[in-house]
C-alpha positions in Angstrom: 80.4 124.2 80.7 82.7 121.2 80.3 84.7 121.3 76.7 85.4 118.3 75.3 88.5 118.0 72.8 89.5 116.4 69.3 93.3 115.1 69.2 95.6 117.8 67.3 96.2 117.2 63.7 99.6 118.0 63.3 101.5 115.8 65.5 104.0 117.2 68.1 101.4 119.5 68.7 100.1 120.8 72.6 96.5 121.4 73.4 96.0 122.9 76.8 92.7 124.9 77.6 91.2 125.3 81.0 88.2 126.8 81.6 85.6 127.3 84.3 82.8 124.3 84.8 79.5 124.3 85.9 80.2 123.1 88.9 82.4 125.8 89.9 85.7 123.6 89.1 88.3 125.1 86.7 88.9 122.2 84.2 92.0 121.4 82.2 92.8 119.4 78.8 96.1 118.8 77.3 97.1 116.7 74.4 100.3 116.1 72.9 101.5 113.6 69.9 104.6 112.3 69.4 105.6 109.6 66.2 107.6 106.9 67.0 108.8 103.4 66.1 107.2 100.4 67.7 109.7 99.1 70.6 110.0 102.4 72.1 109.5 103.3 75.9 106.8 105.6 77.9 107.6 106.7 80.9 105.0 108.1 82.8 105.9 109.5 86.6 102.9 111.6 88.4 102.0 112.7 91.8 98.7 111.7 91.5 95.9 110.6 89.0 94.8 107.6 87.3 96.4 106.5 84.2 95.2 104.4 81.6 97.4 102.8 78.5 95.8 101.3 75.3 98.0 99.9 72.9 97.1 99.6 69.1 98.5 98.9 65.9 100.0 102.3 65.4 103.3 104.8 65.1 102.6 107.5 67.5 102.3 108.1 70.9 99.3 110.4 71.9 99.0 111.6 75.1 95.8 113.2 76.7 95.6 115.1 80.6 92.5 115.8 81.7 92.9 117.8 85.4 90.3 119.6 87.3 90.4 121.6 90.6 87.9 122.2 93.0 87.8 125.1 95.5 85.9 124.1 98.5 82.8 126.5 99.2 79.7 127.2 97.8 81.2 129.6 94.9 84.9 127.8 94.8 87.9 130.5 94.1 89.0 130.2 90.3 91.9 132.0 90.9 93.1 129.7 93.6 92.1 126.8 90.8 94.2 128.2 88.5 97.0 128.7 90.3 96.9 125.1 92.4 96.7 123.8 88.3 99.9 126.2 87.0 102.0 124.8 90.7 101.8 121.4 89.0 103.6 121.3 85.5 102.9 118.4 83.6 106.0 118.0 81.2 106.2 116.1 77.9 109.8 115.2 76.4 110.7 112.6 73.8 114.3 111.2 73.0 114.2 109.4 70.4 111.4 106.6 70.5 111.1 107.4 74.6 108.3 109.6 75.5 108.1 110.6 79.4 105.1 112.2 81.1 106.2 114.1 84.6 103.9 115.8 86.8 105.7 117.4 89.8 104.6 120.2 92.3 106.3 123.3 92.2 107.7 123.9 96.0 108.0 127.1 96.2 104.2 127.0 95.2 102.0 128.2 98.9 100.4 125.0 99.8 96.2 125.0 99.0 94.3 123.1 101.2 91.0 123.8 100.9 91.6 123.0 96.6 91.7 119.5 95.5 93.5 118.2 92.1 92.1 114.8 90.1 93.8 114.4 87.4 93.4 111.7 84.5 95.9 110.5 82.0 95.4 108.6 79.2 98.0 107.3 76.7 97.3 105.3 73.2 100.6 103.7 72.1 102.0 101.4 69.6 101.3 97.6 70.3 105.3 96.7 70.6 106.0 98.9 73.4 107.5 99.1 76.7 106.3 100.9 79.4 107.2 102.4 83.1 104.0 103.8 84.7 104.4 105.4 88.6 101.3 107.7 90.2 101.5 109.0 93.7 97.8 107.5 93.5 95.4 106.4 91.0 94.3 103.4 89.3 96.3 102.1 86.9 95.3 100.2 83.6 96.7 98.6 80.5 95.7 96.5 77.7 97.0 95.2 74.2 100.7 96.0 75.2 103.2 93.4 73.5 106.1 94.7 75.5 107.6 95.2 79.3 105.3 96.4 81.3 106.3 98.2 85.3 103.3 99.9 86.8 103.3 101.4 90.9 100.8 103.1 92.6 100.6 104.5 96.0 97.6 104.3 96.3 94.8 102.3 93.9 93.9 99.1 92.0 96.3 97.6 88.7 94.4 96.3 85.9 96.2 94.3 83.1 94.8 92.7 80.2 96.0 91.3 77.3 99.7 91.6 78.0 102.4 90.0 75.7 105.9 90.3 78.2 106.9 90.3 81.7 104.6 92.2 84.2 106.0 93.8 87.4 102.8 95.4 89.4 102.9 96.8 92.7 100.0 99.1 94.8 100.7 99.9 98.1 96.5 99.8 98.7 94.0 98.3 95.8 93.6 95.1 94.1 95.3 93.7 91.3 93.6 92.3 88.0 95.1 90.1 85.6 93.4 88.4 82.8 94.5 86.8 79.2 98.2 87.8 79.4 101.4 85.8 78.7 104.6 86.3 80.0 106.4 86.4 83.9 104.3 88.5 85.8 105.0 89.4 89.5 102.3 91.5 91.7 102.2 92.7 94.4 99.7 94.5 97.1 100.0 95.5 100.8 96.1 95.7 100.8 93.7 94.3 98.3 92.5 90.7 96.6 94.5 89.3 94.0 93.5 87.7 90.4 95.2 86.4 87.4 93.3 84.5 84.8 94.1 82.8 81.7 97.5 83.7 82.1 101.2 81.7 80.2 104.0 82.3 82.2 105.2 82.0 85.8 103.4 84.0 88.5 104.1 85.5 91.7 101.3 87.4 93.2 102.1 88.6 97.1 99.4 90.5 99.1 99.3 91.5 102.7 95.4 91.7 103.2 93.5 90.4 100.8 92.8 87.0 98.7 94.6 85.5 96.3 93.3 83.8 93.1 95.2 82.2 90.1 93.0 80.4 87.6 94.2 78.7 84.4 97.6 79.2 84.6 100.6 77.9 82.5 103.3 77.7 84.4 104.8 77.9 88.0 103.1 79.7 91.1 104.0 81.7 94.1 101.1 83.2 96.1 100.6 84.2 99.5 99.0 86.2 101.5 98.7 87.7 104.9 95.0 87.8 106.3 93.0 85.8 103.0 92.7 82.7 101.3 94.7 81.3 98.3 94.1 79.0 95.4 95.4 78.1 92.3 94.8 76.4 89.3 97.5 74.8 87.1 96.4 74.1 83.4 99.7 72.1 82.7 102.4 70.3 84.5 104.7 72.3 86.3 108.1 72.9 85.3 109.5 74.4 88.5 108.9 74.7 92.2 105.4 76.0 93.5 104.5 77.7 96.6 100.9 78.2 98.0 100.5 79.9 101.9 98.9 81.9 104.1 98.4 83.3 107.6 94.7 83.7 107.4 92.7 81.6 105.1 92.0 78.1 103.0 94.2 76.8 100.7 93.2 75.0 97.5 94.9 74.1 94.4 93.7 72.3 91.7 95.8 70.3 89.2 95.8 68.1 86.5 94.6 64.6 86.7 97.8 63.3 85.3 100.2 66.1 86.9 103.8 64.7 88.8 104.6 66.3 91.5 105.9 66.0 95.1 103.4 67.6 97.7 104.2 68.9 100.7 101.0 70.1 102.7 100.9 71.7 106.4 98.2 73.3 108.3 97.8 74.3 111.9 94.5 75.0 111.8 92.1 72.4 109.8 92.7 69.5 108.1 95.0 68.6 104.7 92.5 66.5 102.1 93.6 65.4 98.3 91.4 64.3 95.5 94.5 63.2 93.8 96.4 59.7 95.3 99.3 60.2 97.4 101.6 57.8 97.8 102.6 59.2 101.6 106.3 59.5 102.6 106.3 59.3 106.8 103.1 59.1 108.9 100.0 60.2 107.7 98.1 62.9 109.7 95.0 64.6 109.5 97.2 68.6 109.5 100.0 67.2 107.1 99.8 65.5 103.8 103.0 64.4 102.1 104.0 62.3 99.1 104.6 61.9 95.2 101.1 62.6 93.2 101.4 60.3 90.4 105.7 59.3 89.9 106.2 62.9 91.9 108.8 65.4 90.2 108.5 69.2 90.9 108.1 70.2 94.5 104.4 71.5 95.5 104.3 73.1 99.1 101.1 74.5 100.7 100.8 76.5 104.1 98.2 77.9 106.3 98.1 78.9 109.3 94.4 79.4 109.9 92.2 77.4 107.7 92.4 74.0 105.9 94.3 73.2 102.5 92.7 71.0 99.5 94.2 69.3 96.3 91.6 69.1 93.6 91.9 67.9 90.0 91.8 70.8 87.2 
């Protein structure tokens, strides 16, 4: 029988009830509430899970935990479930407008190998917020936040959307999703495909296996990548420096028809084309494009090593 839960009424308030599933699982819920003032902080730091933040004109936080663990074996141990749940404390503390949500492993609690822990964490908060999100390994998603936003994962994809302030992603082994958001945002993955769409503000997105796209951006870009290709779109003249390479893939990047810049293209393996005319400083070759677009201004360079690179109009 899996319960299903209504948030508590009176806010500071704990829920926690576990009880045994029909599929032999020992379940876990646990709500909290806390009020607070918009520009507060969460902090969230967990040793595993997914967590998911939705922001919303409102002046609490309200924190829900859903955890289950699963004895392998055809009748599962619920004692052992129990226990493997009470070794890791999840922790709730506020100071002031910062709420934290911890989730540490008790050491001294015998290790359970043949029990498995998913957990699931799920926050609403006020839309002028800031928030620190870290899981040990979990997806990780966020919307409506007009705040900082700092989210790590060891472990599975970051999805932003939506986001009003600067965005510092990181995943050590997912993808990265970022669409309608304004602000700097810097993401980064050692293994998974990039995206940002729609997006005001500078971007660096850095990914060690995987490709890298930026579509409709306002502002400066800094992709690479390690083994995929990487393109870019640029919805406005840039105001700074922008960097486009790669080890393993195409290049393209796509600008508008009256953008100024100075381009600086390189490839060692294809060919270096342009939609846009170039007036060309040195000897033209078919690996190496160089020259002002238009009266030139900020610098434009684009690297591969494997694959060709292409200027396009937006």
């Amino acid at each position: 029988m899996k319960l299903t839960f209504a948030w508590p009424v009176v806010l500071g308030l704990g829920v926690a009830v576990a009880t045994s599933a029909a599929n032999g699982a020992t379940e876990e819920t646990l709500q909290k509430a806390f009020p607070v003032a918009n520009g507060g902080q969460l902090l969230v730091d967990v040793n595993g899970g997914s967590v998911e933040v939705k922001a919303a004109d409102r002046n609490d936080v309200r924190v829900e935990v859903y955890r289950k663990a699963t004895a392998r074996g055809l009748f599962g141990d619920e004692t052992e479930e129990r226990a493997e749940l009470e070794a890791n404390k999840v922790t709730f503390v506020q100071d002031g407008t910062q709420v934290s949500v911890k989730t540490q492993r008790d050491k001294n609690a015998p290790r359970r190998s043949k029990i498995s822990l998913n957990s699931r964490y799920t926050v609403l908060v006020p839309r002028q917020f800031n928030v620190d999100l870290k899981t040990a390994g979990g997806t990780i998603q966020v919307g409506e936040l007009h705040g900082k936003l700092k989210a790590h994962t060891s472990g599975g994809s970051l999805k932003f959307s939506s986001i009003k302030g600067p965005i510092d992603g990181h995943t050590s082994g997912g993808s990265i999703e970022v669409n309608g958001s304004e602000g700097n945002a810097v993401v980064k993955t050692s293994g998974g495909s990039i995206k940002v769409r729609e997006h005001k503000g500078d971007v660096q997105a850095r990914t060690s296996g995987g490709s890298v796209d930026v579509d409709r951006v306002e502002g400066n870009v800094q992709a690479s990548s390690s083994g995929g290709s990487v393109s870019a779109t640029l919805a406005k003249q840039p105001t700074g420096e922008c960097r486009l390479e790669t080890s393993g893939g195409g290049v393209t990047l796509r600008l508008p028809e009256t953008a100024s810049v100075d381009l600086d293209a390189k490839t060692s393996g294809g060919s270096v084309q342009s939609d846009l005319p170039v007036k060309f400083t040195g000897e033209k070759k078919r690996s190496a494009l160089k020259g002002a677009i238009n009266n030139g201004g900020q610098p434009v360079f684009l690297r591969t090593s494997g694959g060709s690179i292409q200027v396009k109009k937006s």
